[in-house]
C-alpha positions as CSV (number, residue, x, y, z in Angstrom):
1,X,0.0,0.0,0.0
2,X,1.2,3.4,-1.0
3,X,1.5,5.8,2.1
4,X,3.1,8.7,3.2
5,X,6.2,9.0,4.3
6,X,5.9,10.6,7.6
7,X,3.2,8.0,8.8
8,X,4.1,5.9,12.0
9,X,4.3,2.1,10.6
10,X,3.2,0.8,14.4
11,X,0.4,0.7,17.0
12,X,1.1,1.5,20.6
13,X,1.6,-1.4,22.5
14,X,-1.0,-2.6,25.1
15,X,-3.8,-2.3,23.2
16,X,-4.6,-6.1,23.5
17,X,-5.5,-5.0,26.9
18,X,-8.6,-3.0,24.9
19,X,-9.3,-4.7,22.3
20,X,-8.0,-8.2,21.7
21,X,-5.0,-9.4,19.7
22,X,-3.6,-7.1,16.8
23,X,-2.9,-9.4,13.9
24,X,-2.4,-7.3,11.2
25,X,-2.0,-3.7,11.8
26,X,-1.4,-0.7,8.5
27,X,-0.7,2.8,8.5
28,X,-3.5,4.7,6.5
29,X,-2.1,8.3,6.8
30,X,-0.7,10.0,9.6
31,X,-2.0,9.2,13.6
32,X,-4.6,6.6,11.4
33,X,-4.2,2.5,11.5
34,X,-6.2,-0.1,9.8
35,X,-5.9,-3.3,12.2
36,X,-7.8,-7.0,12.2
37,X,-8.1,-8.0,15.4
38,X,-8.9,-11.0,17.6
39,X,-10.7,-11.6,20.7
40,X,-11.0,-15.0,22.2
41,X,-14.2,-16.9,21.2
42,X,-14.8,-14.2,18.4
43,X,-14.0,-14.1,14.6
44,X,-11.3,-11.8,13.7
45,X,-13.0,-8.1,13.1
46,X,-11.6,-4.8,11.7
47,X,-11.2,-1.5,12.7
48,X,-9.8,1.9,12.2
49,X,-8.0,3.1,15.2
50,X,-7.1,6.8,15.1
51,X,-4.9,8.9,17.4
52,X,-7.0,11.8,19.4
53,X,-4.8,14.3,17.6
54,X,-4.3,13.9,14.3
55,X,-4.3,16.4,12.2
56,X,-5.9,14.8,8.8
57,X,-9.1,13.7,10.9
58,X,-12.1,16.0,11.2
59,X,-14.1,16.9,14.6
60,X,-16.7,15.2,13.0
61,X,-15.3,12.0,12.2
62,X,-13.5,12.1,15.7
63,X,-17.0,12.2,17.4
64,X,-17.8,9.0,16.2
65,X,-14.9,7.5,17.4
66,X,-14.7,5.0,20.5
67,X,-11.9,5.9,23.5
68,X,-9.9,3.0,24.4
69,X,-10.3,2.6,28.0
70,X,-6.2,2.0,28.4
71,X,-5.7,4.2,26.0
72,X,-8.0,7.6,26.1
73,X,-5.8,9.3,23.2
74,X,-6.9,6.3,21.0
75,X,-10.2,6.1,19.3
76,X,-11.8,3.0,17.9
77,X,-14.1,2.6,14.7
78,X,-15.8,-0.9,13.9
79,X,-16.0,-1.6,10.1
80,X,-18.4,-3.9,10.9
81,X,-21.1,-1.0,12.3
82,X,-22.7,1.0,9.5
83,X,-22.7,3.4,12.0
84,X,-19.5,3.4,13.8
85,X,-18.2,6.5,11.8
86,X,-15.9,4.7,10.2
87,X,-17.5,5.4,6.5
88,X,-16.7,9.0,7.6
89,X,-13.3,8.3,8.1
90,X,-12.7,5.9,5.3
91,X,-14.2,9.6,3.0
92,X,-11.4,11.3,5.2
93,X,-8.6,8.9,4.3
94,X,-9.3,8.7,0.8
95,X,-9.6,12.9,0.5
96,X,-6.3,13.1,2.2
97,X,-5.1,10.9,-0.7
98,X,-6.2,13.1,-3.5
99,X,-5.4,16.2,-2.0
100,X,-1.8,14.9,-1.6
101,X,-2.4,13.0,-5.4
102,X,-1.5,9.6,-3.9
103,X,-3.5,6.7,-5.7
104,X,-6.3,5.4,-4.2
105,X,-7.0,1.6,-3.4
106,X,-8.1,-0.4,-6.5
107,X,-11.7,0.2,-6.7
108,X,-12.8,3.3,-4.7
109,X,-13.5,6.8,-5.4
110,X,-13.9,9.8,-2.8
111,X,-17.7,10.0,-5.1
112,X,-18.4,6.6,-3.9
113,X,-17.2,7.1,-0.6
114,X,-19.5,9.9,-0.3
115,X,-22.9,8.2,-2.2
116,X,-22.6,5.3,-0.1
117,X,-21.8,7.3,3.3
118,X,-25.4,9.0,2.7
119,X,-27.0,6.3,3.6
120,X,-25.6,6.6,7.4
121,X,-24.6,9.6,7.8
122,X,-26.5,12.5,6.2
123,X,-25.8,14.9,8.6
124,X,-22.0,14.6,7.5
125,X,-22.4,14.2,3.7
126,X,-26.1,15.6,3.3
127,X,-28.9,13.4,1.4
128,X,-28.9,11.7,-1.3
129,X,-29.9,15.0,-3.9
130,X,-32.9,14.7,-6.5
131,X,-31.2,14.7,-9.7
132,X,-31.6,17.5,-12.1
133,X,-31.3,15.4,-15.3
134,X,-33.5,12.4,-16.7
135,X,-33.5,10.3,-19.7
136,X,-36.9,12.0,-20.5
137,X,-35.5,15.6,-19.9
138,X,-34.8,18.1,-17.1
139,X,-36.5,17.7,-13.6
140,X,-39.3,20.7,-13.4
141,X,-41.1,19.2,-9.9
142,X,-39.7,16.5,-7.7
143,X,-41.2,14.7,-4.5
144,X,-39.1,12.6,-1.8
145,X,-41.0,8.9,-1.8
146,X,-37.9,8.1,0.8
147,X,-34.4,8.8,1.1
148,X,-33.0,8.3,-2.3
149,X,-36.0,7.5,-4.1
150,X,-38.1,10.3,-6.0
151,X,-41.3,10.8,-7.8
152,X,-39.9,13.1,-10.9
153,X,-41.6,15.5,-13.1
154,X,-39.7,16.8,-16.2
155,X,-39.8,19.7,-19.2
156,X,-41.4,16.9,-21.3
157,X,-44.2,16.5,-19.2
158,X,-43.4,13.1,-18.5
159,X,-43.2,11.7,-14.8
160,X,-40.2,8.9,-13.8
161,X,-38.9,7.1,-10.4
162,X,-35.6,7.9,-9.4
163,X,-33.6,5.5,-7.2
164,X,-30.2,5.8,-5.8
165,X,-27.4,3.5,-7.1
166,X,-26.7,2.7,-3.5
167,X,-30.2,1.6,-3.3
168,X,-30.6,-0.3,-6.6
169,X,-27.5,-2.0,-6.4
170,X,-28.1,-3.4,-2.8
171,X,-32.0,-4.3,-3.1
172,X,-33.6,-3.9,-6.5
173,X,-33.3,-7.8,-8.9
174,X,-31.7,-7.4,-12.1
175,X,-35.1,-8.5,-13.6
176,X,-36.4,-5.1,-12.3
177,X,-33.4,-3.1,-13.1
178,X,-34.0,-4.1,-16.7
179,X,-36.7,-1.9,-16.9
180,X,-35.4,0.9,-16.1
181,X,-33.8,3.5,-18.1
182,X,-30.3,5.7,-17.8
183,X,-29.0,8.8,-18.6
184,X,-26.9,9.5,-21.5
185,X,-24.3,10.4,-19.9
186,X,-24.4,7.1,-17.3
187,X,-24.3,5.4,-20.4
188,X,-21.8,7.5,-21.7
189,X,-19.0,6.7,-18.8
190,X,-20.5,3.7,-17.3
191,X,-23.0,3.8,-13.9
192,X,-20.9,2.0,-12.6
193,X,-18.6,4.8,-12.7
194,X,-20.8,7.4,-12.4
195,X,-23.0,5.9,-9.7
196,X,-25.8,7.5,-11.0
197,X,-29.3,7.0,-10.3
198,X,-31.8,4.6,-12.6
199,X,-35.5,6.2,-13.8
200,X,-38.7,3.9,-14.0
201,X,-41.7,4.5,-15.7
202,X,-45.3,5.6,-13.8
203,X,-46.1,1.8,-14.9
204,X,-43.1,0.3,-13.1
205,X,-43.2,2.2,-9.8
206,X,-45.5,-0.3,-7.4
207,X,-42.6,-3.2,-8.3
208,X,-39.9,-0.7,-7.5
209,X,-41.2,0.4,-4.3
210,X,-42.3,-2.9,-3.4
211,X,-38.8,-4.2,-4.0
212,X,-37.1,-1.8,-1.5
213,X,-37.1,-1.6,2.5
214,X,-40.3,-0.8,4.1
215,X,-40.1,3.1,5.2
216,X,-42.7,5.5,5.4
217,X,-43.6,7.1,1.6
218,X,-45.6,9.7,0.9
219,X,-47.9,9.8,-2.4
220,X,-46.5,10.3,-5.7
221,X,-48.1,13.6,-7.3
222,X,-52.0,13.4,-8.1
């Protein structure tokens, strides 16, 4: 892994005192660790530990963070929580990495670091946005159905559902996705790329909605 120079290449010792046996332990940037660790009668788990004072980490992402109870100056961040902060910092790690134009990991982006963190932490990222563009032209009126989902109007006249690539990737069947329609730009450069949202038909919508987590929705337009 590339890293900077000045990072610290160890963990304080004693932290098996805290939280179980340190098996593999990497620097991500300065005062920042990725470590798999092991406690007896548990699968291994990872985590980010970060140093209470380093200087690339934000007061937000610090927040999340856990105190070690050996070592206070040491915060804790379960990759295995969605909501242990540690999408924050993963965001914070990889900006760090652009900013100083180091390469990033082999599959991730700082974009889908921050689409995917919306999910959990709005309040850091913001929401998922209505998009302004449709395959059936620009978006004149727009209505949340749910986080990431939308009831769209455009200058055509036309109306479309909107979903969130985090949300169609993780709950919608490919048989579903079929009908739905991109943008030409997503087709362009490759949703996958682009992470961009898919648009359904009026007709389509009750399959759609069916398909995704029960959370409260509020009527399309009528």
């Amino acid at each position: 892994m590339d890293t900077e120079t000045d990072m610290p290449q160890n963990l304080p010792c004693g932290l098996p005192d805290d939280i179980g046996k340190i098996v593999k332990a990497e620097p991500e940037c300065p005062g920042v660790w990725y470590a798999v660790i092991e406690t007896d009668g548990f699968p291994a788990a990872e985590y980010y530990i970060v140093a209470r004072d380093a200087d690339g980490v934000s007061d937000e992402a610090k927040a999340y963070g856990k105190p070690l109870p050996h070592h206070p100056k040491l915060l804790a961040y379960s990759l295995d929580d969605p909501r242990s902060g540690a999408g924050i910092l993963r965001y914070e790690i990889l900006r760090r990495r652009v900013q100083n134009r180091l390469p990033l990991p082999e599959g991730e982006t700082l974009l889908s670091a921050a689409v995917f963190g919306m999910e959990n932490y709005p309040d850091y990222f913001g929401s998922w946005p209505a998009p302004r563009m449709t395959p059936r032209g620009f978006t004149t009126r727009w209505r949340e159905r749910r986080p990431g989902v939308f009831t769209i109007e455009t200058d055509r006249g036309e109306t479309l559902l909107a979903v969130c690539c985090p949300l169609w990737t993780s709950c919608l069947p490919e048989p579903i996705r079929r009908l739905a329609e991109q943008t030409d730009f997503d087709r362009a450069h490759g949703i996958g790329s682009t992470l961009g949202y898919l648009f359904f038909p009026e007709a389509a919508a009750h399959l759609v909605l069916a398909a995704l987590p029960n959370e409260n929705t509020e009527d399309a337009y009528g």
